[in-house]
N, C-alpha and C positions, 0 to 999 in steps of 0.2 A: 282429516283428509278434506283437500277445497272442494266445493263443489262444480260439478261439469258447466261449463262456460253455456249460457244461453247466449247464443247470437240472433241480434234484430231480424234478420230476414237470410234464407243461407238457401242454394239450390238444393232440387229435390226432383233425383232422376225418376224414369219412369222405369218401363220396362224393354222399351226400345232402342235407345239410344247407343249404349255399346254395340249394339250388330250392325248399328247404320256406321258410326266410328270404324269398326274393322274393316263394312266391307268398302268406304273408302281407303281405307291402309291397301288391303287384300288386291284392289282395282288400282292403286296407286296415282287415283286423284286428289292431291294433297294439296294442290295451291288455290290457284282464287278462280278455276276454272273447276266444272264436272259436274255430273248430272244430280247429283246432292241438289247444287246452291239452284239448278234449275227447276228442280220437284221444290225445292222448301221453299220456293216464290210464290209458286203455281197453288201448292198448297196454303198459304198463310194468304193469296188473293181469295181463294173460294171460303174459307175460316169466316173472311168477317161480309161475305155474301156477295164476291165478284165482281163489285163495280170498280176496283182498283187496280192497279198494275204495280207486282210489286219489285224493290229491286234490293238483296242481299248486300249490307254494306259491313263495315270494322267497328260501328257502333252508333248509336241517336244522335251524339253529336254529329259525327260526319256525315249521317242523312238529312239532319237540318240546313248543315255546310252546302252540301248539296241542291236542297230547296231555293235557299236564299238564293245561289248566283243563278239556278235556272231562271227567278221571277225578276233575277238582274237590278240586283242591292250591288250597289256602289258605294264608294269611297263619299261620305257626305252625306248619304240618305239616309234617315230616320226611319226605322223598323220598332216596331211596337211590345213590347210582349207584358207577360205577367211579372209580376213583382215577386210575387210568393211564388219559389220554385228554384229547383237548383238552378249552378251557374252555369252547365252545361247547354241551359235552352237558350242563353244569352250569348257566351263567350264566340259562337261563329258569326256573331250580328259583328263582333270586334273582328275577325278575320276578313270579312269583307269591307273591314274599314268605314263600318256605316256605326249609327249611333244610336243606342237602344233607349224607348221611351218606356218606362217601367210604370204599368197599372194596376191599381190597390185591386184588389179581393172585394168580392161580395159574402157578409155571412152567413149564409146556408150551406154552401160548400168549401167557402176559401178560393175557389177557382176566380182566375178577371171577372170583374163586375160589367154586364152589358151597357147599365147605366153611364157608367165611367164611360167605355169606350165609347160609344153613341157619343155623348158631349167631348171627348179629345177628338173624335173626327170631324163633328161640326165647327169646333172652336179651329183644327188646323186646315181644314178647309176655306174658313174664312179667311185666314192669312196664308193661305195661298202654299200650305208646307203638310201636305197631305203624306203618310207614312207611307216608303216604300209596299209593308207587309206590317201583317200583323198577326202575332203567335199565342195562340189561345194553350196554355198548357192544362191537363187534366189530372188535379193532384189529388196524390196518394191512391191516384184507383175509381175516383169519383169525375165524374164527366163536367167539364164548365155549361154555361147553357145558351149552347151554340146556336139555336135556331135565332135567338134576338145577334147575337154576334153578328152571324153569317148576314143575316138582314142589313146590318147596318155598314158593314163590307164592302155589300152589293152595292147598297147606297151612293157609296161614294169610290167603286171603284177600285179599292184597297183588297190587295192577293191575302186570303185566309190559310194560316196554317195552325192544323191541331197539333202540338205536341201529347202524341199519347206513349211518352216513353214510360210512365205509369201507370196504364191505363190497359193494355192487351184484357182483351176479354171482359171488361164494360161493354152496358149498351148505356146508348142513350135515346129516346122517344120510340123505344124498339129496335133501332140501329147498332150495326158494333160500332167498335170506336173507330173512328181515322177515316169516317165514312163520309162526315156532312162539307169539311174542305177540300176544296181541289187537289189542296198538298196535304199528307199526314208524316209522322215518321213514330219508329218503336224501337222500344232497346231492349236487348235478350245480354246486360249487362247481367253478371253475378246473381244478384243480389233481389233482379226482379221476380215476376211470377212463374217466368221461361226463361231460360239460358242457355246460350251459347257457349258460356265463358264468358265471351266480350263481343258485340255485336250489336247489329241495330240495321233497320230497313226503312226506304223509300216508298211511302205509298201515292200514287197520282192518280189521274184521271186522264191526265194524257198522253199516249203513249209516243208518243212525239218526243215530249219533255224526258218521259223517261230513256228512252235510248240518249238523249244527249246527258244525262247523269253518270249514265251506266259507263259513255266514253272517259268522263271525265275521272269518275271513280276507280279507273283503268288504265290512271297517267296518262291518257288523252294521245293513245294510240291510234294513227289514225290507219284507216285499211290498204296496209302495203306489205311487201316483204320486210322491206328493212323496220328499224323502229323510229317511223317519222312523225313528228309532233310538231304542231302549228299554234296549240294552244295547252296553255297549263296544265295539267291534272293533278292527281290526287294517288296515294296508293289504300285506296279505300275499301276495296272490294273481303267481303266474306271469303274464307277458303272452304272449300268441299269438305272436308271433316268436320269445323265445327257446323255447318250448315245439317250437314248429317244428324247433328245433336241436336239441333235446333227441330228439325224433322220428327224426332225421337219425341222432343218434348211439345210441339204441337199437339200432338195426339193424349195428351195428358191435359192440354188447358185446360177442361172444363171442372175435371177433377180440380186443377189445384187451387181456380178458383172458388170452387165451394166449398176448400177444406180452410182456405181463409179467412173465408166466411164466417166460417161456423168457429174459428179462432175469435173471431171479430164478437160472436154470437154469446162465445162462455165468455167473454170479458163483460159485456154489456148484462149478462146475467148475476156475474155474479161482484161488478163492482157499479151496476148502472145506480143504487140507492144510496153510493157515497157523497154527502155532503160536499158540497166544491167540487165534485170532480163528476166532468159529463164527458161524451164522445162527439168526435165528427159525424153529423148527420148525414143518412143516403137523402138526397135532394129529389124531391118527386118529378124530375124529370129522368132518374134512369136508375139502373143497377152500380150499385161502389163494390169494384173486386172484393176493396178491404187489404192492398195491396202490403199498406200499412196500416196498423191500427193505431188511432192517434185520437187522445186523449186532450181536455185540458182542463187547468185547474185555476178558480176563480179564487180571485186573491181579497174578493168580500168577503171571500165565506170558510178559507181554509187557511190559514198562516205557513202551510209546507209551498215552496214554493219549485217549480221545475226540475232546478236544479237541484234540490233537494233529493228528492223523488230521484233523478237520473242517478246522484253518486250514491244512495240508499241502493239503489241495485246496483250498478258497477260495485261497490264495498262487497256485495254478495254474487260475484261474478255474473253482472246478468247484462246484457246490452242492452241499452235505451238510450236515444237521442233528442236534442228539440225540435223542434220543426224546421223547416227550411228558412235559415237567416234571407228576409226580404233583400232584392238586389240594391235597394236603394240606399238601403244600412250599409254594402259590402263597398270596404273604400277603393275599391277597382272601379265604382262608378258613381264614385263620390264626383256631384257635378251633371251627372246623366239625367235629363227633364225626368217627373216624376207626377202623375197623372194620379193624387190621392196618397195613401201612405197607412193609416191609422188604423183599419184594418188589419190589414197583413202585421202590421207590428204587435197588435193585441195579437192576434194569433203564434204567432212567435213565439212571445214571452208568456206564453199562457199554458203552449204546448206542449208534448213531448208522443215522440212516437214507440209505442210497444213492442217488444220483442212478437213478427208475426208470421212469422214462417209455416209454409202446408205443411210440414213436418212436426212441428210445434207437438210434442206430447203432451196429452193431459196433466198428468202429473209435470212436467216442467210449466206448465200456463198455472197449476196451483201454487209454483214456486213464488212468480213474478206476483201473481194477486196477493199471496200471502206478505209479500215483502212491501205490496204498496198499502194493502191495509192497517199493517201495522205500522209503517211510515207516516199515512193520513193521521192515525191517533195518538202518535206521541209529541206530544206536546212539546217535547225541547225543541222540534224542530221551527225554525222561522223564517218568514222570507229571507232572501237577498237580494 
């Protein structure tokens, strides 16, 4: 008989969530209005300590969608972001027709290198093509290190946005996350540490800004009887049910993060002595969820290479992936400026992230260890 499928990272309700689900059925606020999507704002502002205003959107993409045209990226303009990192933190820089500058990784966490960006700001300053914005993502769970960012920003000027669609319930220098830029946004996609199903939020400072997202995210209804529009919108807004779930599962964050953790915790226990093979480090500037746990294997010292490792578990039905293929690799933006590179590429091809779900049973985490230590020692295996 096969064995039961591990998946990389899977939801994991609490104990709330279906009562909040019924009693929107029950009240029959089902669409993108009701007092769900207005409590799970109000609640996920005070969560990461109140300085934010938050606004319930259909997912981190279309909150970044959102961001961008607030700070008024146009067709032309150059928008910044991380290289290492899905496409989704990128793909709305192509919506507004602007053009994304992709920048390498620093090694201690993977996250954009300040260094990097400080010298792409100075050198595009001096030729006079200063970046609309610039999108600092925070991968896998671990915080980039935003206070040199944010400095260099200010600097010159340049709108800071965190992407923490990976990132809910980090801190960083004691802050939660989505705290130290004007703009943040989060995703309560599937797969994250909280879930909506599908979903993702706007977080600002200004609550200016936010009312004018909130219109747009709302088809850009403006306040009349009939349905009159002047400008574009979006059909982007959360509905009261999953907002409901979303509600449910706040109340769990802190739990799920430190069941992660402690996933994160027996891997580092019991494979941290394997020759070639080390972990993403927590960066002494803050808390890493552990969101995923990610792994990599040095190809001095181990001949099993990545892909190895991922189809030795897929053959034993288990999920594992590589890292986030860098943007600059991805031929959608073959040709897009690139500010550094060789980093993110060594971490790429070096990586691979572990099946890390709050759910994860022990006995299933002794599955995955057992499959990769016996993998590490046999010898038929070799790079490719």
């Amino acid at each position: 008989m096969a064995s039961e499928r591990i998946y990389l990272s899977v939801p994991h309700m609490g104990g709330d969530e279906l009562s909040l689900i019924h009693d929107a059925f029950s009240s029959n606020w089902l669409s993108t209005v009701g007092p769900h999507i207005d409590a799970f704002e109000t609640e996920m502002s005070a969560a990461i300590g109140g300085t934010r205003h938050a606004l319930a959107v259909s997912s981190g993409t279309a909150a970044l969608h959102l961001i961008l045209r607030a700070i008024g990226v146009e067709r032309g303009d150059h928008v910044a972001v991380s290289t290492l990192t899905f496409a989704g933190s990128v793909f709305p820089i192509l919506y507004q027709g602007a053009i994304p500058v992709l920048i390498d990784s620093e090694s201690a966490s993977g996250n954009i290198d300040p260094a990097l960006v400080r010298q792409y700001l100075a050198d595009a300053a001096r030729r006079g093509a200063l970046p609309k914005a610039l999108i600092a993502v925070h991968l896998y769970g671990q915080h980039a290190e935003m206070d040199s960012i944010a400095t260099a920003c200010a600097e010159y000027g340049v709108p800071l946005v965190e992407d923490a669609a990976e990132s809910l319930g980090a801190t960083y220098k004691g802050r939660e996350t989505g705290t130290t830029a004007p703009y943040a946004l989060l995703s309560f996609n599937g797969n994250k540490i909280i879930t909506t199903s599908g979903g993702g939020m706007v977080l600002v400072e200004d609550p200016v800004q936010l009312q004018r997202m909130k219109k747009w995210a709302s088809q850009s209804r403006e306040a009349a009887v009939e349905y009159l529009h002047v400008e574009p919108g979006y059909n982007y807004r959360m509905s009261n049910v999953l907002a409901g779930m979303g509600r449910g599962q706040l109340r769990v964050l802190r739990d799920r993060v430190n069941q992660r953790r402690a996933v994160f915790a027996r891997y580092l226990t019991m494979l941290g002595d394997v020759p070639g093979l080390s972990f993403q480090s927590e960066a002494s500037w803050g808390t890493h969820t552990r969101w995923l746990s990610v792994c990599y294997l040095d190809p001095m010292t181990t001949p099993v290479a990545p892909l190895d490792l991922i189809d030795a578990l897929t053959a034993h039905n288990i999920e594992a992936r590589p890292v986030w293929r860098p943007m600059h690799t991805q031929p959608l933006f073959h040709g897009a400026p690139v500010i550094g590179g060789d980093v993110a590429e060594r971490l790429y091809r070096t990586g691979i992230c572990l099946p890390s779900s709050s759910s994860l049973s022990s006995s299933d985490q002794d599955r995955v260890v057992s499959l990769i230590l016996n993998t590490m020692a046999d010898p038929a295996h070799r790079s490719r």
